[in-house]
N, C-alpha and C positions, 0 to 999 in steps of 0.2 A: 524242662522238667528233668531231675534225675529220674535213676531206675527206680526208686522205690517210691514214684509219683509226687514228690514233694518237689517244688520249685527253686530252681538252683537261688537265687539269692536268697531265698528263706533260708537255707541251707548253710547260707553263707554268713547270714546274719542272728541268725538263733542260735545256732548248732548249739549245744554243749550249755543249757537251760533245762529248769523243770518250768515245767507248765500245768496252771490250774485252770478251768474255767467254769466260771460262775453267771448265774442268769445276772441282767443288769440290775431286778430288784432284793437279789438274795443279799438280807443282812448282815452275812459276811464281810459284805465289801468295805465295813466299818470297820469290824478290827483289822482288816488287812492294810489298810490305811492307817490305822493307828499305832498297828507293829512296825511298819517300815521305818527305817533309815533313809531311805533315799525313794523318793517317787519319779519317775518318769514316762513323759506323757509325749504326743503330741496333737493335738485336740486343736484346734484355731480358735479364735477367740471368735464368742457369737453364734457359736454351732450348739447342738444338742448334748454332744460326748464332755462340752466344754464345760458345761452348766452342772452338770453329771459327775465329774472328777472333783470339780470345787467343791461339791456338796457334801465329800468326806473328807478335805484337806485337814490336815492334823498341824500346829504348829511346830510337834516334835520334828517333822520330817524335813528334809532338800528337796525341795519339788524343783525338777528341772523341767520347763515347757521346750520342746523343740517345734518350730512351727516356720512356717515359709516367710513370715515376713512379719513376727511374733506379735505381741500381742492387744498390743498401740499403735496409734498412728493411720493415716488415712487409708494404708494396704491394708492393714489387718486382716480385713474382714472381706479380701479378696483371694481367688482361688489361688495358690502355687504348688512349683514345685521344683525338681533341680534345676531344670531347663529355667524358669522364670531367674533360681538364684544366679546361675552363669549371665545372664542377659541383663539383670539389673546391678549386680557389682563390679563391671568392666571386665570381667574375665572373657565373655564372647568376642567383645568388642577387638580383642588382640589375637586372638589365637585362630587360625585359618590364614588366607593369600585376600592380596588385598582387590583382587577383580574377581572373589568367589565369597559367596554368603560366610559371616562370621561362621565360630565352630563352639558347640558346648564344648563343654570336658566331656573325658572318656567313663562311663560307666555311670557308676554313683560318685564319681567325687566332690560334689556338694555337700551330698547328706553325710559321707563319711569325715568330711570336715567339720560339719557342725557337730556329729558326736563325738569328733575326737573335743574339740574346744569346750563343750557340755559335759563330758569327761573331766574336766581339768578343774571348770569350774563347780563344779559340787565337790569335790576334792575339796578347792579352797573352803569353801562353806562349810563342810567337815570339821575342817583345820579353826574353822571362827567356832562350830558349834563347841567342840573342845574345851573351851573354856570356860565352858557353861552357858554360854549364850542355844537362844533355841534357831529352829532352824527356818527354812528361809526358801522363798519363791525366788528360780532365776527363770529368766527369760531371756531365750537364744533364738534369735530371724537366723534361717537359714542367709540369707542374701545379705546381710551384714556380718557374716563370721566370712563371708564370700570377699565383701567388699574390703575388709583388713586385710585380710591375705591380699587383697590385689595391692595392699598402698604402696608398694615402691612404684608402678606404673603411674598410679593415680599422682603420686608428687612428684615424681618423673615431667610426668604431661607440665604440668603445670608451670612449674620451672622452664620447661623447654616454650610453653605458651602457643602446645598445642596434641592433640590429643595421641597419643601413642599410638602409628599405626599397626595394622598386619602385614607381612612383609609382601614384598613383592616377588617373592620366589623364594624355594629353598636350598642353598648351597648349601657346605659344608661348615659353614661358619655357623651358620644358625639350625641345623636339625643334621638327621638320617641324610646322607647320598649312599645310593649303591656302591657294594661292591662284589667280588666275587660270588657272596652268597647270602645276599643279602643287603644291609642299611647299616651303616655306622657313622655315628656322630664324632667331630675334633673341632672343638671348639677351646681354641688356643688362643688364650686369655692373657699369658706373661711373654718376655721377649725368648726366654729359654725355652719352654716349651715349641714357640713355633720354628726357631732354630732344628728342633732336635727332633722333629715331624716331618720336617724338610729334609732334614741329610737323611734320614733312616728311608725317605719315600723316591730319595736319586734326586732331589731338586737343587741342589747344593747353591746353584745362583741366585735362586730364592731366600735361602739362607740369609747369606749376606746381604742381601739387597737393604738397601740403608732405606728405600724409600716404606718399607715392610714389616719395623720394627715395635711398634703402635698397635695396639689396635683400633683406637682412633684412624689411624692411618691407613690401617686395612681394610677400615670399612666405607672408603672413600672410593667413589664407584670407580674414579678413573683406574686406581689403583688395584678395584678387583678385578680389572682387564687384564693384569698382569699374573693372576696365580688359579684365579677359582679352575677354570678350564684343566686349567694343567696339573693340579694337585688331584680334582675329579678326575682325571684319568690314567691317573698313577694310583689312585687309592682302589679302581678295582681289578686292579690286579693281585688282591691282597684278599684271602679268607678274612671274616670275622676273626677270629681266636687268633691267627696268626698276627693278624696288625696290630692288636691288643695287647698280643706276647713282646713285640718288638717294640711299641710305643711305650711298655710297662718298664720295658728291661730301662728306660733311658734315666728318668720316668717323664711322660707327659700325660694329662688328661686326655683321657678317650673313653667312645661310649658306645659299645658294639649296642647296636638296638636289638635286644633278645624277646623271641617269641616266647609264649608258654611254654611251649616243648621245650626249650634252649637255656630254659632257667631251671628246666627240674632235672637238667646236666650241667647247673650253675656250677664249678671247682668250689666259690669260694660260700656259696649258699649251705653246699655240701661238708663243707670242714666245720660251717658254724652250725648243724645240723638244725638250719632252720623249718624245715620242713616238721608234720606232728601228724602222725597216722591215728584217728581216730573212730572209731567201729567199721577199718576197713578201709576210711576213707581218709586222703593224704590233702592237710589244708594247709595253709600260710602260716610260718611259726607268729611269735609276736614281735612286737614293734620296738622294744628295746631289752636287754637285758641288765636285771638286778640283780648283785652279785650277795645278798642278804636272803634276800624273797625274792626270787626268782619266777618270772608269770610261766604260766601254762596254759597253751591254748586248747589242752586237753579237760575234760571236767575231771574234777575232783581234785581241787587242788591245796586239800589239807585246812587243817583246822588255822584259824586267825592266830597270829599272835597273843602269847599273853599279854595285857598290860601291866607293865613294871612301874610306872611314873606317870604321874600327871603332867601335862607339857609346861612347860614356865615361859612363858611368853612376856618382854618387857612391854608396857604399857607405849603405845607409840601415838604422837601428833598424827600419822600420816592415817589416810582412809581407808576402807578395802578390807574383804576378810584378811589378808596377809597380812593386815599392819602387826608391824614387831616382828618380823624375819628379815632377816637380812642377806641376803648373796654377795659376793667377789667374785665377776663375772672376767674372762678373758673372751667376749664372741666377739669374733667377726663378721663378716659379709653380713646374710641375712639367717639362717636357721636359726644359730644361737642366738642371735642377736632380737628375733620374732621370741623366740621361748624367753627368754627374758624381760623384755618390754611386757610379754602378759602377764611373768610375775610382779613386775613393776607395776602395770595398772593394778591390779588384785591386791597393790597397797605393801610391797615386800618392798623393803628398802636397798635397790641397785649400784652396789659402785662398780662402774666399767674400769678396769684397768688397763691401760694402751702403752703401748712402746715409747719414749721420746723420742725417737728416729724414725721407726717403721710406719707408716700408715695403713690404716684398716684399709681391705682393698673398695672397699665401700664410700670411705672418705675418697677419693681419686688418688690420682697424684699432686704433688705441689704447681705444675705445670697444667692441670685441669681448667680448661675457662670453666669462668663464671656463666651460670647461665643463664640465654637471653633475657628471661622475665627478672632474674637481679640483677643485670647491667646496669648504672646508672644509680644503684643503691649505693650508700656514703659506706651504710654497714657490712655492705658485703664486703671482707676484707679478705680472706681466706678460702682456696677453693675447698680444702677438707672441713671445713665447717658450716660450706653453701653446699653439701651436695646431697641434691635429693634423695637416694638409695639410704645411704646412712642414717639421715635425718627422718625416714619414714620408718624404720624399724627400732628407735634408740629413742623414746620419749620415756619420760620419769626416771633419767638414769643423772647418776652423779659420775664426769670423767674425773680419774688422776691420771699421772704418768708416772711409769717404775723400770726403769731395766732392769731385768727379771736375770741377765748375765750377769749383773755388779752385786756384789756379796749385799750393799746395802739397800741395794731396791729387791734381792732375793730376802733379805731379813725386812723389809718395812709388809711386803706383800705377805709374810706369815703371819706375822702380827696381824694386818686386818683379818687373814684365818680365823684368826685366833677368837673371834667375836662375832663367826659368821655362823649362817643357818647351811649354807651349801656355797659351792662353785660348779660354774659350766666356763667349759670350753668349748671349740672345733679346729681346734689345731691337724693336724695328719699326726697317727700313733706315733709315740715315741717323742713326742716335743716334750710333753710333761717330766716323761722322765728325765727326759737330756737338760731340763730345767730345774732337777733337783723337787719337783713340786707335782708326782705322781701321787695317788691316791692313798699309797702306804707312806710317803713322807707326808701329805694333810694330816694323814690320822696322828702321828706323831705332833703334830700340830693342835690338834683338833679332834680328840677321838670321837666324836659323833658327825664328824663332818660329811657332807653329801657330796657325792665329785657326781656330776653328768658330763658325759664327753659325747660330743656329735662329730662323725666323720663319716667316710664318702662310706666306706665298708666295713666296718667294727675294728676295733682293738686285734681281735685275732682274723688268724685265714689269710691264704695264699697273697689276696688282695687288701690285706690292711692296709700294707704300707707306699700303696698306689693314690697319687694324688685325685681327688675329683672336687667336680661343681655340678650345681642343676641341671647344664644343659648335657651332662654328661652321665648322671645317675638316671637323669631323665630314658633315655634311652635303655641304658644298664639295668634299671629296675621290673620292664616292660611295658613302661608306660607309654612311650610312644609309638609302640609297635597297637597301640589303640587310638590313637588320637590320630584326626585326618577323616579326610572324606569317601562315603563309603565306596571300597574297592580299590583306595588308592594305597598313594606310599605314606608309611607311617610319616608323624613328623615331631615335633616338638612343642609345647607350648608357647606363647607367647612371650612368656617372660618365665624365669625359671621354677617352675612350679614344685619342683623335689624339696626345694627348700622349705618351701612352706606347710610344707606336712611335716619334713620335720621338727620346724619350729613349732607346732600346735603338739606335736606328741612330745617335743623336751619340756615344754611347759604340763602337760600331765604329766610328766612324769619324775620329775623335781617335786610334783607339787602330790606324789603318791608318795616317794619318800621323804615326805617331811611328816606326811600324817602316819608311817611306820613308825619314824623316829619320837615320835610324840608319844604314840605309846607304846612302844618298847625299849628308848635310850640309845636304839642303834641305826648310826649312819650305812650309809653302804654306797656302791660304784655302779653308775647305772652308764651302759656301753650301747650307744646307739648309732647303729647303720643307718645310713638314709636310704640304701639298698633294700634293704629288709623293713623299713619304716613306709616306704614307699609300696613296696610291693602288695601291703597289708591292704591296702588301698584297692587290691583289685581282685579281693577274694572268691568274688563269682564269677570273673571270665576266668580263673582258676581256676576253678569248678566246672565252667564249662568244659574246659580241654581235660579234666581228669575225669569226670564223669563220663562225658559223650565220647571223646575222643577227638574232638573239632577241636582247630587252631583258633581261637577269634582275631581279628582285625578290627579295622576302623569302621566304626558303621555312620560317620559323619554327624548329623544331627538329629539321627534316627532313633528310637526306643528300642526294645525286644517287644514288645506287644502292644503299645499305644498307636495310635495313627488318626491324625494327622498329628508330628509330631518333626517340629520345627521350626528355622530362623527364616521368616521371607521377606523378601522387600519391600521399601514403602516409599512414596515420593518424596523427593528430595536428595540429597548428594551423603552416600553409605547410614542412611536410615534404613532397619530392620526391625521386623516385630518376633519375637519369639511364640507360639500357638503351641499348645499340646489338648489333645482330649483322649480324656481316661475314658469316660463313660457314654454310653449312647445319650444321654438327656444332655450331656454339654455337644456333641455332635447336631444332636437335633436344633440347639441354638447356636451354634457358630454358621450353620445353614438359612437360618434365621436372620441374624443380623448381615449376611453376605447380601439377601434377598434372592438367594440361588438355591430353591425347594428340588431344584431337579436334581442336584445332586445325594437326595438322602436315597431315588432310586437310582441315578449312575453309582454312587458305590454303596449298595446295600451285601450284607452280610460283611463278613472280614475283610475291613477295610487294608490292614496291611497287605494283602494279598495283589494290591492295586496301587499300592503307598506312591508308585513314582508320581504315575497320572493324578493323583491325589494331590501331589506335592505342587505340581506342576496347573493345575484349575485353582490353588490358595493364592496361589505367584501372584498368577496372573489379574486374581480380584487385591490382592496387596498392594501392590504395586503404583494403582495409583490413588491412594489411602493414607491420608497423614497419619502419621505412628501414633502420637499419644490419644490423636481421639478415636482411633483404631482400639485403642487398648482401653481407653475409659470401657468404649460401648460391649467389648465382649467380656471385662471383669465385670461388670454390673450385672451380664444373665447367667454369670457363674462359669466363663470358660475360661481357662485356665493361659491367660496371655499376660505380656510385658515389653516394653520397650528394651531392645540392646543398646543401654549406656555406653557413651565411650568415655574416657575416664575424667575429660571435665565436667561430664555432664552428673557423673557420679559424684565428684567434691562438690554438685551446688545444686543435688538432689534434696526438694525439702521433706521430705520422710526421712533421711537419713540423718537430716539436721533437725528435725524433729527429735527424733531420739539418740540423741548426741552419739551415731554409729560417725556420724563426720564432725568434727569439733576443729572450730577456729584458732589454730596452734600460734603463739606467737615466740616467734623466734631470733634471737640479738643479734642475728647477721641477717636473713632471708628477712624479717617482717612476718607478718600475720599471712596464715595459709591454711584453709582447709585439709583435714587429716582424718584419714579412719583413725580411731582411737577406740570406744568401749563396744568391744565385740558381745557381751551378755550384760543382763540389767540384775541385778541385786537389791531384791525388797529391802532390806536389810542395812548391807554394808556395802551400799553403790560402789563401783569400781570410778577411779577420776584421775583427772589429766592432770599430774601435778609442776608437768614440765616440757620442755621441750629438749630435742634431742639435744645434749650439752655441746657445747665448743670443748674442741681438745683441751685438756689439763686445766680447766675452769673452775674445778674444785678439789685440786689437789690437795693446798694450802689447809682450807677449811676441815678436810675429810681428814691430814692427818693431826693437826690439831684437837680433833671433837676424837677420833677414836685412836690415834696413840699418843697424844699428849706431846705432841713436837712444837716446837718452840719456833719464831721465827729463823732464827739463826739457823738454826737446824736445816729447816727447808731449802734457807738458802744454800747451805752448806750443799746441801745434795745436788740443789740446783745447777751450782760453778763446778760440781764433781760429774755434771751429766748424767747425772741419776735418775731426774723428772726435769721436766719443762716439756719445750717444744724446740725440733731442731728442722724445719722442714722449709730452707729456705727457697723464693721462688726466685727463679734465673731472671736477671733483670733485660730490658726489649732490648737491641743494640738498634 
């Protein structure tokens, strides 16, 4: 609770609302339903609240459903909630040590994912009602906006032809090690970077060591014999801010792991004055910045735009509220790359544009084997066009290739400007401009044009121009100074989870300044930290330390106030069932089906008070309990369980392929493969898979043909001038 009795996540999640409330039969509830724009509910499908909401649904409105496992399908109408979402879309399944129970996520980050992605999409719905069409029921499962965000793991596994595990310990490589005071993460991704981490840490032989130049090659166990040891005990001898200061000055990716305390003396949080003091009380600014309309985490944040224009949208073949916008996309890795692909499902027509040289660091290198499960394929010809990562965040995209340094791939790339609805990047600050193709030369191009840029810490502040990735905001944002087992040392997720927030919040937020631009004629430059996009994410353990004065940590798989409330084991080899109870009537029946009545008086009254021994009498009746009919028996008397997927079992989950949350992708190098694909369902204007991640430069040709009227010659011209194609030859065996 805060001081003024009210519940820090209410706190966290209301703040800065009016509130009406009305008995459930006052006839009100008709026009308030009737006046809305946008409805938002989360009621399960087959309940009382459920039957009760439809009964005044309006077709004026966007009814968004937010619900655990939404509103079809054979879950439906079984109990959830974060914990189920973590345990059934492979996110438990990886994050934790691999001889200790899986691990949720830290806090709310489930449910904060589905309303960022629930966000995004009533936006799109917006953006379709626009044109006069009416408006429209979406349906958002928590545990399928879960399971997209996991798919690089998910076709990861797959490809490798076997389930992604949880590590076996944490070095430096993969999370937080100690140092002086504290946990800092280096996870050294390029050959320069680990060079230049070596010499500043005295390792200098390290450096050079030829066998160390890879990260392939560093993560070869023999070879971590050679440095983990030794860089751990060079690294604490080193403050936090200190190692950071001298990793920054080089530059290489680092990720000091900051507590609450340590972020609200953030330098760089502090120059972009993200912080918002409202009646007193100092919360999390917002998640990206618009340089038109600017958000406020404060109320009152001015009257709407006036409408200038009706939006003129071209009639388009393709599906999805988006159909007839169009992006010129520069992302990489996964952030931009995820916020993209959702405008692309949502029916927005994507052309990716890539280097002829350079590869995305997600396609590998040209030297990348192929992996196990397409060895032996005819198609698989190309490792940057078999590789999972890439291929899991880059469906419905069309590639070209432009060098963006040659006057005429800097003038072909304005030109498609020229006919665009927006562009995103995630370059590091200052590439744009150094590219002649910053947001004041688009407009010259384009004066309504939308630029989103994703990087590790915004455009401005001390730390702009510091390179980062996931595993390194990870830490920097405070996230994993929360994640880990409770009492332990923070750690990291499983697979780079910063990324994924940002990608769900660049996708609203492209998709808020289109519906600006629609009705007022103006573009604008929307600048987002994954720093600050992340941290948003943790607005009530922020609350806690500013309110109470408590630092929080890791509280493992535990709740603030539910209990029994966790991941336990079950027979067979890393089978786990996930178990929560909210309420005394689901406690009385999970005692029930154990056939252990003694325990409603060993732990009677507040059971957290007891949660270990609690935890530890579940174990032991789990354990030897097969998972799924474990989980059939206590979802039928309403307690609140689910089996932890691990990620193949998540690609050939039939509730997910029931509602096409996994969809059979087929792709001209890989072959056909299960893929999360439509993260929300659209009464309406379904979102669909019109593609699979493209092969480099596969639609160069066609793309500048249909939109700049280039001729073959042409192309080719450009081609022999190294303008577009593809240059990424692979070293042949000796």
């Amino acid at each position: 609770m805060d001081k003024g009795g009210r519940s820090i996540p209410a706190l966290a999640a209301l703040a800065h609302r009016d509130s009406i409330e009305l008995a459930a039969e006052d006839a009100a509830w008709a026009d308030r339903f009737a006046e809305a724009d946008i409805i938002v509910d989360s009621a399960p499908a087959g309940t009382p609240d459920r039957k009760w909401i439809d009964s005044f649904e309006a077709n004026t409105a966007n009814h968004v459903i937010v619900t655990p496992h939404g509103l079809t399908g054979a879950r439906a109408h079984w109990p959830g909630n974060q914990l189920t979402a973590d345990a059934l879309s492979g996110w438990a399944s990886v994050n934790g040590l691999a001889d200790r129970e899986p691990l949720k996520s830290s806090g709310n980050q489930p449910a904060y994912q589905a309303g960022t992605l629930a966000f995004g999409a009533v936006l799109c719905a917006l953006l379709h009602q626009q044109t006069g069409e009416a408006g429209q029921r979406i349906d958002v499962a928590m545990d399928e906006v879960l399971a997209m965000t996991f798919a690089p793991g998910l076709l990861r596994s797959l490809y490798e032809d076997r389930p992604w595990p949880r590590r076996d310990c944490v070095d430096f490589t993969t999370g937080p090690v100690s140092v002086k005071d504290g946990y800092f993460a280096l996870t050294l991704t390029r050959p320069h970077f680990w060079a230049g981490a070596m010499h500043l840490l005295g390792l200098d032989d390290l450096a050079d060591d030829p066998r160390l130049q890879t990260n392939h090659a560093r993560a070869e166990a023999e070879n971590k014999k050679l440095f983990v040891d030794r860089v751990e005990a060079a690294m604490r001898h080193w403050t936090k801010d200190d190692l950071m200061a001298g990793l920054s000055a080089i530059p290489v990716v680092a990720g000091p792991a900051y507590t609450m305390d340590e972020l609200e003396q953030n330098p760089q949080l502090a120059a972009r004055d993200f912080f918002v003091t409202v009646d007193g009380v100092q919360f999390p600014g917002v998640p990206f910045k618009l340089s038109k309309t600017p958000l406020s985490a404060a109320a009152g944040t001015g009257d709407p735009p006036a409408v200038l224009r009706a939006p003129k949208r071209a009639r388009s073949k393709r599906s999805g509220p988006l159909a007839g916008y169009r992006g010129i996309v520069l992302t990489q890795a996964w952030a931009g790359s995820l916020a993209t692909q959702l405008l692309g499902l949502m029916g927005a027509e994507i052309i990716l544009v890539e280097s002829r040289t350079r590869l995305d660091s997600w396609r590998g290198v040209p030297t990348t084997p192929i992996a196990p499960a397409l060895q032996g394929k005819d198609t698989a010809k190309y490792p940057w066009n078999c590789n999972a990562l890439f291929n899991s965040v880059n469906l419905n995209k069309q590639s070209v290739t432009l060098e963006l340094s040659e006057p005429d791939g800097l003038d072909a790339f304005k030109r498609l400007v020229a006919d665009a609805d927006f562009v995103a990047e995630n370059f590091s600050p200052r590439v744009m401009g150094k590219l002649g193709i910053a947001y004041d030369d688009l407009c010259q191009v384009k004066e309504d044009i939308i630029l989103c840029s994703i990087s590790g810490y915004g455009q401005t502040g001390p730390w702009s121009p510091l390179p980062a990735i996931g595993g390194t905001i990870e830490p920097a944002s405070g996230m994993s100074a929360l994640l880990g087992y409770a009492g332990g040392a923070p750690m990291n997720s499983g697979q780079m989870y910063p990324d994924a927030v940002a990608g769900l919040y660049g996708f609203g937020a492209i998709a808020l300044a289109l519906y600006h631009r629609d009705r007022t004629g103006a573009g604008q430059f929307i600048d987002m930290s994954m720093q600050e996009a992340n941290f948003t994410f943790l607005g009530e353990r922020w609350l806690e330390y500013v309110l109470n004065g408590t630092v929080p940590g890791p509280m493992g798989n535990h709740h603030p106030s539910f209990a029994p409330h966790g991941i336990y084991p079950c027979s067979g080899d890393d089978k786990w069932v996930a178990i929560a109870v909210e309420t005394d009537e689901q406690w009385r029946s999970l005692c029930s089906v154990a056939g252990r009545a003694e325990w409603l008086d060993q732990f009677t009254g507040d059971r957290k008070v007891r949660e270990d021994a609690l935890d530890g009498e579940i174990a032991g009746w789990t354990a030897a309990m097969k998972r799924d009919v474990l989980v059939e028996r206590l979802s039928s008397v309403g307690v609140i369980a689910a089996p932890v997927l691990n990620a193949l079992e998540v690609a050939h989950d039939p509730v997910f392929r029931e509602r096409c949350a996994i969809r059979m992708i087929d792709h001209p190098e890989t072959g056909y493969w299960p893929q999360p694909a439509i993260p929300c369902h659209f009464a309406a204007t379904p979102a669909v898979v019109t593609g699979a991640a493209p092969l480099k430069d596969a639609d160069s040709a066609l793309v500048f043909e249909r939109l700049l009227g280039m001729k073959e010659a042409d192309h080719d011209r450009l081609r022999a001038a190294g303008v577009t194609g593809v240059d990424h030859p692979i070293p042949k065996e000796e």
